[in-house]
N, C-alpha and C positions, 0 to 999 in steps of 0.2 A: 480582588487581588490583582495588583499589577505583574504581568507577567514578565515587563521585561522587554519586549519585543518589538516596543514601538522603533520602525526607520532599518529595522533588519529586514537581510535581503533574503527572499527565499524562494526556492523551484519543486515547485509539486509536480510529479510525473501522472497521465491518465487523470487528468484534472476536470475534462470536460461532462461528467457525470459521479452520481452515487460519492463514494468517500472520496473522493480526490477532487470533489466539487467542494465537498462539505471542509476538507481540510484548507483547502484556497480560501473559503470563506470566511473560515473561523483566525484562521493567521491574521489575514487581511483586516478582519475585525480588530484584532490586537495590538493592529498599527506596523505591521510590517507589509513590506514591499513583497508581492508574489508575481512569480513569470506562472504560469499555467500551462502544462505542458500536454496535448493532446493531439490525435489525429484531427480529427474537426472540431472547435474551438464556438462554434457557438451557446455555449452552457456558460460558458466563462464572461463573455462579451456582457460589457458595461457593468461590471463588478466594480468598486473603486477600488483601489489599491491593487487590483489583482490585472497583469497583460498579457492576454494568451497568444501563445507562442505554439501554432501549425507544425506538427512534427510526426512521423513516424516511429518510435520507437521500440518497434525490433527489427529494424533497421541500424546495422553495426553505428552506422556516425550519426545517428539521432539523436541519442543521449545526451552525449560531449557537446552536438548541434544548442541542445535547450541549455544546458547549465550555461555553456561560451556566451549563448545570449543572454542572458542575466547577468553577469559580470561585466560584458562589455555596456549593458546601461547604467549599471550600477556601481561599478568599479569592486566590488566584491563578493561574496557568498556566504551568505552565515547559516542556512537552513537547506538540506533539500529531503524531500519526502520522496521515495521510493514507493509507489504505491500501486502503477501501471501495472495490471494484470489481468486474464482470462478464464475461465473454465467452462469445460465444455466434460459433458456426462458422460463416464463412461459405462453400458451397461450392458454388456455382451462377453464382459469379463479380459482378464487381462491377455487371452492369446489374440483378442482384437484390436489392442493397444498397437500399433508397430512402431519401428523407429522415429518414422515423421511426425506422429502426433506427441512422442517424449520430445522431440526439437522443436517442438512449436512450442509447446508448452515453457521449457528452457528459455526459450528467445524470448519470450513478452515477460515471463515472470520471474526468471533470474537473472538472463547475462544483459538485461533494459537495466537492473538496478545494478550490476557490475559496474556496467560503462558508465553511467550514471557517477556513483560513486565515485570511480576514480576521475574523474573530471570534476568533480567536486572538492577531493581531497589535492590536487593539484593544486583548485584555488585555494583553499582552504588552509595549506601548511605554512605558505610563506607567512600569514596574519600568526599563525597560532592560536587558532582559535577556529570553532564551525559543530554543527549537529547534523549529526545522519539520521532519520528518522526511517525502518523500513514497516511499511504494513506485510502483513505475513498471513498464519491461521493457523486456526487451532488444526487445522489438517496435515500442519506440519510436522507433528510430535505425537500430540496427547494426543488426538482423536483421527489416527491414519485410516481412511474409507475407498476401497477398491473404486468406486465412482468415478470416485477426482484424483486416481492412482497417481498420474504424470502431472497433474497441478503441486499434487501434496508433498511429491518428489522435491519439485520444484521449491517448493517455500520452505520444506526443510533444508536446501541447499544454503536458500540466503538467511534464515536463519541459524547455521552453521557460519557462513561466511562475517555475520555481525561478531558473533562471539569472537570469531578469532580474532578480527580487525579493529576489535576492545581493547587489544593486549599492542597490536604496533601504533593507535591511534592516539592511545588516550595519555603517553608520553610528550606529542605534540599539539595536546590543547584540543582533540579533535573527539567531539563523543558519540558513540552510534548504539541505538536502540533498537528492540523490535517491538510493533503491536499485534497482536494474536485474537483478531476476532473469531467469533462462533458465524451463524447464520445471521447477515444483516441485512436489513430491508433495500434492497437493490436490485439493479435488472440481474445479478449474476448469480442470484436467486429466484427471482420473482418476476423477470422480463418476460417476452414473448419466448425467446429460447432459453430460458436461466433453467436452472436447476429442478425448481416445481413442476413446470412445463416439461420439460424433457424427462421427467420421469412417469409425472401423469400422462402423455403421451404412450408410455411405452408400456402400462401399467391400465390404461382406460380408467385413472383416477383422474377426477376434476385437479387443477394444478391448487384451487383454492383447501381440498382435502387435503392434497399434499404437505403444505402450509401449514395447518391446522395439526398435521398428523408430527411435524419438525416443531413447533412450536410446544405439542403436550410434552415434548422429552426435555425444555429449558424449564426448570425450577421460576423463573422470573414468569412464565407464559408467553413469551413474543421474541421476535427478533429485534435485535442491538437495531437503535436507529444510526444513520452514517454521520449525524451531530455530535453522538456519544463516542464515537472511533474517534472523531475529530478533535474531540475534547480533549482527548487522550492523550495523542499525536501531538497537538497544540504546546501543553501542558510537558510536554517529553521537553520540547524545541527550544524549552524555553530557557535562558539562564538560571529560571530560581531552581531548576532541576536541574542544577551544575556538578553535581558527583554521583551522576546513574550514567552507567555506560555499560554496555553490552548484556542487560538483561531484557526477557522480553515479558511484556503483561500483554495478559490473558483481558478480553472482553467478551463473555460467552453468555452473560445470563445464568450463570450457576453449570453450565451444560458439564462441564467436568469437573469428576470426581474424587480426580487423584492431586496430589497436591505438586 
C-alpha cells in the first residue's frame, strides 16, 4: 500500500531512541522528509531521509526551535509526531509525589507537545493542510496506575488537548490523532532505570521477573515492539487516513478490557 508520503515534510519529537527512533525511520522509509528532534542526536545520525536537529525540549523555545527548523529547509510542514517523553516510578505513594516532580513531568510530556504543536499549526494553517500525530498511553485513561501517577496525569492532559483541538483544527484542513500504547519494548520500560528496574530494585525482584511478571497480564504474551507504535503513527500521517481526526487507538496487546 502506498501511503502517500513520499517528499512530505515531517518533525518527530524525542526521536533519538525507542518509538521516536522507530517512527523517524518508518516515515523516512515512506519517502518523507524527517528533522529528528532530540537532546543528543546520535541514533538518528546517517539515517537517509531523516536530519537530526540538537534540541532540548522542555525547554520553553525548543519546540518552536525544531519545527522553525524543518520549515526553514523545507519551506513547509506536513507531519509532526509529538512523541518526546519520560517516566520515572513512583513507589512510595502519592504524598511522595510533590509539586516539582508533577512539573517535570508536565514539561517533557505535555507542554513539549503544546509548544510543539502550536508552531506546527502556525505552519500548517496558511497551506490548509498538516497532521498532528501525538504518542500518549494507555495510562492516560483506561489503565490509570499510582506508579506513573504524574506521567499518567500528564498524557491524559494531551490526550484531552487532541480531542478538543479536533473540533477548531479540523475546519482548517488540519488533523490530529493520539496513539495509546500499553508496555513497549524500550529503555522507559526495560533500561537501566526504566520501569522493570526501578521496581525490581525496590522489590529485590530480578527487573527480567518483572518483565515476565507485566508480560503474563498482556493476552498477546509480550510487549508491543516500537515498529508496531510506529506503524501505527505512520499509517495515522498519512493521507490515505484523511478523515480520522481526534480519536485515539489503543496498542496494548489485548491488556485492556474495557472497550
Amino acid at each position: 500500500m502506498d501511503l502517500e508520503l513520499n517528499g512530505k515534510v515531517a518533525v518527530v519529537t524525542g526521536a533519538s531512541k525507542g518509538i521516536g527512533l522507530a517512527v523517524a525511520k518508518e516515515l523516512a522509509a515512506e519517502g518523507a522528509v524527517v528533522t529528528a528532534g532530540a537532546r543528543t542526536t546520535g541514533g538518528v545520525q546517517g539515517i537517509e531521509g531523516v536530519t537530526p536537529f540538537a534540541v532540548d525540549l522542555g525547554e520553553p523555545d525548543g519546540p518552536a526551535a525544531l519545527v522553525d527548523d524543518a520549515v526553514k529547509r523545507h519551506g513547509q510542514l506536513d507531519i509532526l509526531v509529538n512523541n518526546v517523553g519520560f517516566v520515572h516510578p513512583r513507589l512510595d505513594g502519592f504524598l511522595s509525589v510533590g509539586d516539582e516532580d508533577f512539573e517535570a513531568s508536565m514539561r517533557l510530556n505535555f507542554y513539549a507537545a503544546v509548544r510543539a504543536t502550536r508552531a506546527a499549526v502556525a505552519a500548517m494553517t496558511p497551506r490548509g493542510e498538516g497532521t498532528i500525530v501525538n504518542v500518549v498511553s494507555v495510562n492516560a485513561t483506561y489503565e490509570p496506575n499510582g506508579v506513573v501517577i504524574d506521567y499518567g496525569v500528564a498524557k491524559a492532559a494531551l490526550l484531552n488537548l487532541a480531542k478538543a483541538l479536533s473540533q477548531e483544527l479540523g475546519p482548517k484542513g488540519i488533523r490530529i490523532t493520539s496513539v495509546s500504547p500499553g508496555q513497549v519494548a524500550t529503555d522507559l520500560w526495560l533500561g537501566g532505570e526504566g520501569v522493570a528496574a526501578t521496581i525490581g530494585d525496590a522489590t529485590g525482584v530480578d527487573a527480567g521477573a518483572v518483565r515476565r511478571q507485566a508480560e503474563a497480564g498482556i493476552p498477546t504474551g509480550r510487549f508491543t515492539t516500537p515498529r508496531e507504535v510506529a506503524t501505527l503513527v505512520t499509517v495515522l500521517a498519512s493521507p490515505r487516513a484523511g478523515n480520522v481526526t481526534g480519536a485515539n487507538f489503543i496498542i496494548d496487546g489485548g491488556l485492556l478490557q474495557t472497550l
